[in-house]
MARNUVO-95817 format. One record per atom (N, C-alpha, C): residue number from 1; x, y, z; residue in one letter. Coordinates in steps of 0.05 Angstrom, whole numbers. Example, Ala and Ser with C-alpha at 12.3 -4.5 7.8 and 13.67 -1.06 7.14 Angstrom:
2
nr|u|v|w|rest
1|264|-114|156|a
1|246|-90|156|a
1|264|-66|156|a
2|257|-45|142|s
2|273|-21|143|s
2|258|1|157|s
***
This chain:
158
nr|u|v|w|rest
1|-692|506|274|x
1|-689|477|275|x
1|-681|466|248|x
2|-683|481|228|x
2|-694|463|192|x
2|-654|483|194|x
3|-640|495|201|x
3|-619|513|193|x
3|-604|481|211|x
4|-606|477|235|x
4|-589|457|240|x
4|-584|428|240|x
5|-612|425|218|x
5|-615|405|217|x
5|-599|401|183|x
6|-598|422|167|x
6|-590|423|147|x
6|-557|429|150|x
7|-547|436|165|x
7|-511|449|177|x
7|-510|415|187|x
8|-521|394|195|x
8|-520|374|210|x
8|-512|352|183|x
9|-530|352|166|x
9|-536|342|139|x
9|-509|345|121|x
10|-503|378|118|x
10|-471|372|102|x
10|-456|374|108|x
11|-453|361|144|x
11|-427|363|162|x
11|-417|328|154|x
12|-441|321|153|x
12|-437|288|143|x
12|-433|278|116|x
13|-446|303|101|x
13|-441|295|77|x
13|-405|298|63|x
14|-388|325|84|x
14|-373|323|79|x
14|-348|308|94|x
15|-358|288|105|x
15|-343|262|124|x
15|-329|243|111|x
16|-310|234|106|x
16|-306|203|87|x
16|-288|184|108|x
17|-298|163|106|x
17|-286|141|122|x
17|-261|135|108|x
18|-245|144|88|x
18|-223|143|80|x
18|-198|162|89|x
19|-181|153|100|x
19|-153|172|107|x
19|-140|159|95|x
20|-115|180|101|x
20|-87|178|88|x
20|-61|172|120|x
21|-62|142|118|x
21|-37|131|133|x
21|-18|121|124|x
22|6|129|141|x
22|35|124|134|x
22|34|94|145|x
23|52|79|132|x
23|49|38|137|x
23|67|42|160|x
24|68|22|175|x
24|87|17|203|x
24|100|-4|192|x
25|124|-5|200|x
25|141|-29|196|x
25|137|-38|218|x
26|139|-76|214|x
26|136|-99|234|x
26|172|-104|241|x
27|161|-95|276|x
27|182|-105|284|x
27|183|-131|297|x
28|203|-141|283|x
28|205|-176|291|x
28|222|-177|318|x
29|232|-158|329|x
29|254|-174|361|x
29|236|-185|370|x
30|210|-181|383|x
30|187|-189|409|x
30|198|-225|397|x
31|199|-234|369|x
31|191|-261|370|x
31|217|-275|367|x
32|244|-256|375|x
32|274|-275|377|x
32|264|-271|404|x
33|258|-255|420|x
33|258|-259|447|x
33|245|-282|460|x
34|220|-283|450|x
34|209|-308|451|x
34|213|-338|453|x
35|230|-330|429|x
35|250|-365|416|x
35|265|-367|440|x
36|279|-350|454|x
36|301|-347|467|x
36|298|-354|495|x
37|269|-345|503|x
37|249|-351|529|x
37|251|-382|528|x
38|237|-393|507|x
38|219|-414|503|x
38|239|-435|507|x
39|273|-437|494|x
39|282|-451|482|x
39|306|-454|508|x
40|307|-444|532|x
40|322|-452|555|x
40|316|-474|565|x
41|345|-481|583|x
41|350|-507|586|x
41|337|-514|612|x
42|333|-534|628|x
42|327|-531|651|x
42|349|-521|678|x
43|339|-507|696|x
43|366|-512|715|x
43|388|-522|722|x
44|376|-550|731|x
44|384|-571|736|x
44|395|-590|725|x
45|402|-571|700|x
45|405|-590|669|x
45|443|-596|664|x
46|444|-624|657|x
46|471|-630|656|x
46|490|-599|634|x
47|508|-610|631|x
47|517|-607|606|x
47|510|-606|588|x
48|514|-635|583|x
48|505|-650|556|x
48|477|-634|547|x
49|464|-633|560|x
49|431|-632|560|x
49|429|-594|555|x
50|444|-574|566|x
50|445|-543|561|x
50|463|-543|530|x
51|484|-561|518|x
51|489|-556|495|x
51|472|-571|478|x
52|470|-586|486|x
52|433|-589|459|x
52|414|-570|458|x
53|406|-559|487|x
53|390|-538|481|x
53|400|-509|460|x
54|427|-508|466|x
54|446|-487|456|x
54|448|-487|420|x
55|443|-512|420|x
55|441|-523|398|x
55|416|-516|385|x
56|398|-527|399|x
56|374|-528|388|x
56|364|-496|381|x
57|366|-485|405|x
57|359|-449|395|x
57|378|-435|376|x
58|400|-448|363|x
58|413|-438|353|x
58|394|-443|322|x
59|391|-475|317|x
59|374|-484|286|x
59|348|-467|295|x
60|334|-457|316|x
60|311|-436|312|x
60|321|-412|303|x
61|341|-405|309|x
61|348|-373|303|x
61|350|-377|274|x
62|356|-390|260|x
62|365|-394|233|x
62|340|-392|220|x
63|322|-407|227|x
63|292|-406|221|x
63|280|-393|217|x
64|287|-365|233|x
64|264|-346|233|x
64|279|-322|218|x
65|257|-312|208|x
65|260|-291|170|x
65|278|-273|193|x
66|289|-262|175|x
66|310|-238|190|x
66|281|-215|173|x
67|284|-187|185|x
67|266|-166|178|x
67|271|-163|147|x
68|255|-155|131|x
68|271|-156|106|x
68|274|-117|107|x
69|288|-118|70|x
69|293|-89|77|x
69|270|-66|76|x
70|285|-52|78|x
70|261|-23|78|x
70|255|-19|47|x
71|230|-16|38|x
71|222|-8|19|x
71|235|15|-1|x
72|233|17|-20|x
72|250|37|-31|x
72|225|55|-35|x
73|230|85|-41|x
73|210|94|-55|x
73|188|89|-77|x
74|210|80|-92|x
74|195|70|-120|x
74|170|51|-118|x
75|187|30|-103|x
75|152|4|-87|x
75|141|17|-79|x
76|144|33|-60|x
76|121|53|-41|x
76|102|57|-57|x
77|106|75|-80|x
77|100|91|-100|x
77|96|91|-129|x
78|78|60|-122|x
78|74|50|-145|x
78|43|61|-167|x
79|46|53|-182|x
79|25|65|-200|x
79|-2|58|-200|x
80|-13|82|-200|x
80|-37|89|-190|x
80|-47|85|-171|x
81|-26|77|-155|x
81|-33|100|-124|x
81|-46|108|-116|x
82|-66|118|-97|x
82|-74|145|-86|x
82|-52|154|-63|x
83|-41|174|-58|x
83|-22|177|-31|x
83|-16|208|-24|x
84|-11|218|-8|x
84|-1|236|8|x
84|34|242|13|x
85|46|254|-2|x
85|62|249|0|x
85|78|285|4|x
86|104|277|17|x
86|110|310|29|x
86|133|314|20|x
87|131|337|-1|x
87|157|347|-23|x
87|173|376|-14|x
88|190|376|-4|x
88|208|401|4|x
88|186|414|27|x
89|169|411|43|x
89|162|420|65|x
89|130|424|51|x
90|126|414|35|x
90|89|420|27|x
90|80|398|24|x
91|53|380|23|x
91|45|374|27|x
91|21|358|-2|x
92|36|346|-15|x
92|11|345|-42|x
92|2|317|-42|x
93|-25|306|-46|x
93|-43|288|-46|x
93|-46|284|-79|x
94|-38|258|-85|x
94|-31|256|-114|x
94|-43|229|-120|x
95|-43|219|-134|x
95|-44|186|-156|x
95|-25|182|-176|x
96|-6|168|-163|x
96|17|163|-182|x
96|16|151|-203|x
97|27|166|-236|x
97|21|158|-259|x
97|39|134|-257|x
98|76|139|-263|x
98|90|134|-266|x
98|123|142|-258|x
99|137|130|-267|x
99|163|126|-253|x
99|180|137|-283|x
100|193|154|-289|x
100|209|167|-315|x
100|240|163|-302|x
101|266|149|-291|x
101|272|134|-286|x
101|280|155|-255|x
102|292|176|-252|x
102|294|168|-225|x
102|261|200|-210|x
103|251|207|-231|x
103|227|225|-230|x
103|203|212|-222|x
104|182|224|-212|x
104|155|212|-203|x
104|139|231|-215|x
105|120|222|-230|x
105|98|233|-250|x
105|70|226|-241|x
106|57|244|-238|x
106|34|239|-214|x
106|18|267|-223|x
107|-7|266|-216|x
107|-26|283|-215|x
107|-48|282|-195|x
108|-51|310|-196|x
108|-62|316|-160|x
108|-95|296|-158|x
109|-103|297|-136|x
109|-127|273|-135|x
109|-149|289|-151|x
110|-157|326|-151|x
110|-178|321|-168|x
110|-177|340|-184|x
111|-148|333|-200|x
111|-147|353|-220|x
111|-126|329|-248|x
112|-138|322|-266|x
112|-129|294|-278|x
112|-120|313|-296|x
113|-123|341|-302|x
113|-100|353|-329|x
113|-77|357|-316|x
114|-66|373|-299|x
114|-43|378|-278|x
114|-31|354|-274|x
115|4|363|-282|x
115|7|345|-280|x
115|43|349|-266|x
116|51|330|-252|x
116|70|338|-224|x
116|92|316|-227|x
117|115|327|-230|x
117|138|313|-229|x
117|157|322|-208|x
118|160|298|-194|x
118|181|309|-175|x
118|211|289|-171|x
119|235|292|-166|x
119|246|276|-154|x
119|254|260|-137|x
120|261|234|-144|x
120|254|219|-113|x
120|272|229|-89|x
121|297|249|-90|x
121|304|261|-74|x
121|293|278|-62|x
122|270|286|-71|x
122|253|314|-60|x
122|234|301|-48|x
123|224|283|-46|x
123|201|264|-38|x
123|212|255|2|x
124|199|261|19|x
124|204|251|37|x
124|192|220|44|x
125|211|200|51|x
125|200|172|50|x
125|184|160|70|x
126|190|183|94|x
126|184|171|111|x
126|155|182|119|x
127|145|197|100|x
127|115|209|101|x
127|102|200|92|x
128|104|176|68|x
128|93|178|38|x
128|67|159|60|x
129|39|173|55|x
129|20|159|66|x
129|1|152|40|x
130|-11|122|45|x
130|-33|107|25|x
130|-55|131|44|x
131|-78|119|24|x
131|-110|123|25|x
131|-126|101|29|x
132|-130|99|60|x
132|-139|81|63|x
132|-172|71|76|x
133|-186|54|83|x
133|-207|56|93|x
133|-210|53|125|x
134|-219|69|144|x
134|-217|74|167|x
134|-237|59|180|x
135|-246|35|186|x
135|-262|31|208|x
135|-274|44|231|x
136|-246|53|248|x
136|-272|63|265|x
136|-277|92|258|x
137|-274|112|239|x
137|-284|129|228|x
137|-315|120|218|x
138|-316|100|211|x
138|-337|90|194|x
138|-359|84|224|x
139|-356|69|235|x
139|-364|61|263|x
139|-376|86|273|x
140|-363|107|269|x
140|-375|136|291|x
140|-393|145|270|x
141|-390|150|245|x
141|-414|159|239|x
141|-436|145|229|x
142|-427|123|227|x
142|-457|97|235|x
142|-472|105|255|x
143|-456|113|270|x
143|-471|116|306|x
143|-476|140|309|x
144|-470|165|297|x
144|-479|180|289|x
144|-503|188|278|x
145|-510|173|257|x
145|-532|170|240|x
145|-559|161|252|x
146|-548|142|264|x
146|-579|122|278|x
146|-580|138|299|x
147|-562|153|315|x
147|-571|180|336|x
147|-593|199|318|x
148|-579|207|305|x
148|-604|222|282|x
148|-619|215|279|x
149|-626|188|269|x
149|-654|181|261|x
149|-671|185|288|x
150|-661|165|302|x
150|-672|173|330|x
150|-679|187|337|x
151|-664|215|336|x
151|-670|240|347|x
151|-691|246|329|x
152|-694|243|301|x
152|-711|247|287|x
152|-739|249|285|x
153|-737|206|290|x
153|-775|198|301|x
153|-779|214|318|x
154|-759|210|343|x
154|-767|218|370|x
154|-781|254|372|x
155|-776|266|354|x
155|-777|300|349|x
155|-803|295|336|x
156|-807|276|315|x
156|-832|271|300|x
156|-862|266|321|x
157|-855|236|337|x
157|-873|240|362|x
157|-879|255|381|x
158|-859|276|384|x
158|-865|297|403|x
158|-901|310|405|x
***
C-alpha cells in the first residue's frame, strides 16, 4: 500500500499544468459572411431601396479589419521567451536570448551555460509553440487530488 501510495505521490509531483502550444490564427470570413447575411435587402424591395442596401454593405465591408499579416519569426520569437521550437527535424525547448541579425540565440530551458544559435531558415514557423498555462490540465489534477484525499480519510476510517 505505502509503494503505491508513494509511485502515486511522484506521478503528481512530476505533472505541470504548463504546455507548450502552437497560437491559431483568427479566421475573420465567419464575420464578412455575417455582414453579408445581415445587410440584404428585402424581397420585395424596389430598386432604389436594393442599391442602398448595395451601398450600405459595401461602407460595412470597408469597416471591417482585413486579417492582418502573418507574424514573422522574429515577433514569434521574441526575447525571453520560453518555446518549443523544431530545427531541421529535432525538436529543442529553449528561452530566447536574442536576435544577432538574421540568427536566434537561445539557451535550452534547464541548462543557462549552453548556448544555441540557429537560423531563422532552419527554424520551422509553423511549429514554434509558447509555454503556456493549461486549465483543464490543472482542473484534472485538482480532481485528482481531492480523490486522494478522500480515498485517504476514507482508508484512515476503515
Amino acid at each position: 500500500m505505502r509503494k503505491n501510495l508513494y509511485l502515486i505521490i511522484l506521478l503528481f509531483s512530476l505533472v505541470s499544468c504548463y504546455t507548450y502550444q502552437v497560437k491559431k490564427t483568427v479566421d475573420i470570413a465567419p464575420e464578412n459572411n455575417q455582414a453579408a447575411k445581415n445587410s440584404k435587402a428585402p424581397v420585395n424591395a424596389s430598386p432604389e431601396e436594393m442599391a442602398k442596401a448595395k451601398a450600405k454593405s459595401q461602407s460595412k465591408g470597408q469597416n471591417i479589419q482585413q486579417p492582418s499579416a502573418p507574424m514573422t519569426i522574429q515577433e514569434k520569437l521574441a526575447a525571453n521567451k520560453n518555446v518549443k521550437i523544431d530545427v531541421e527535424g529535432r525538436s529543442y525547448k529553449v528561452i530566447v536570448d536574442r536576435w544577432e541579425g538574421d540568427s536566434l540565440v537561445a539557451h535550452p530551458v534547464h541548462s543557462r551555460e549552453k548556448v544555441l544559435k540557429f537560423h531563422k531558415n532552419q527554424i520551422d514557423a509553423e511549429k514554434i509553440a509558447e509555454k503556456r498555462f493549461s486549465q483543464p490540465i490543472a482542473d484534472i489534477i485538482t480532481v485528482a487530488v481531492y480523490a486522494g484525499i478522500g480515498f485517504g480519510i476514507w482508508s484512515l476510517l476503515q
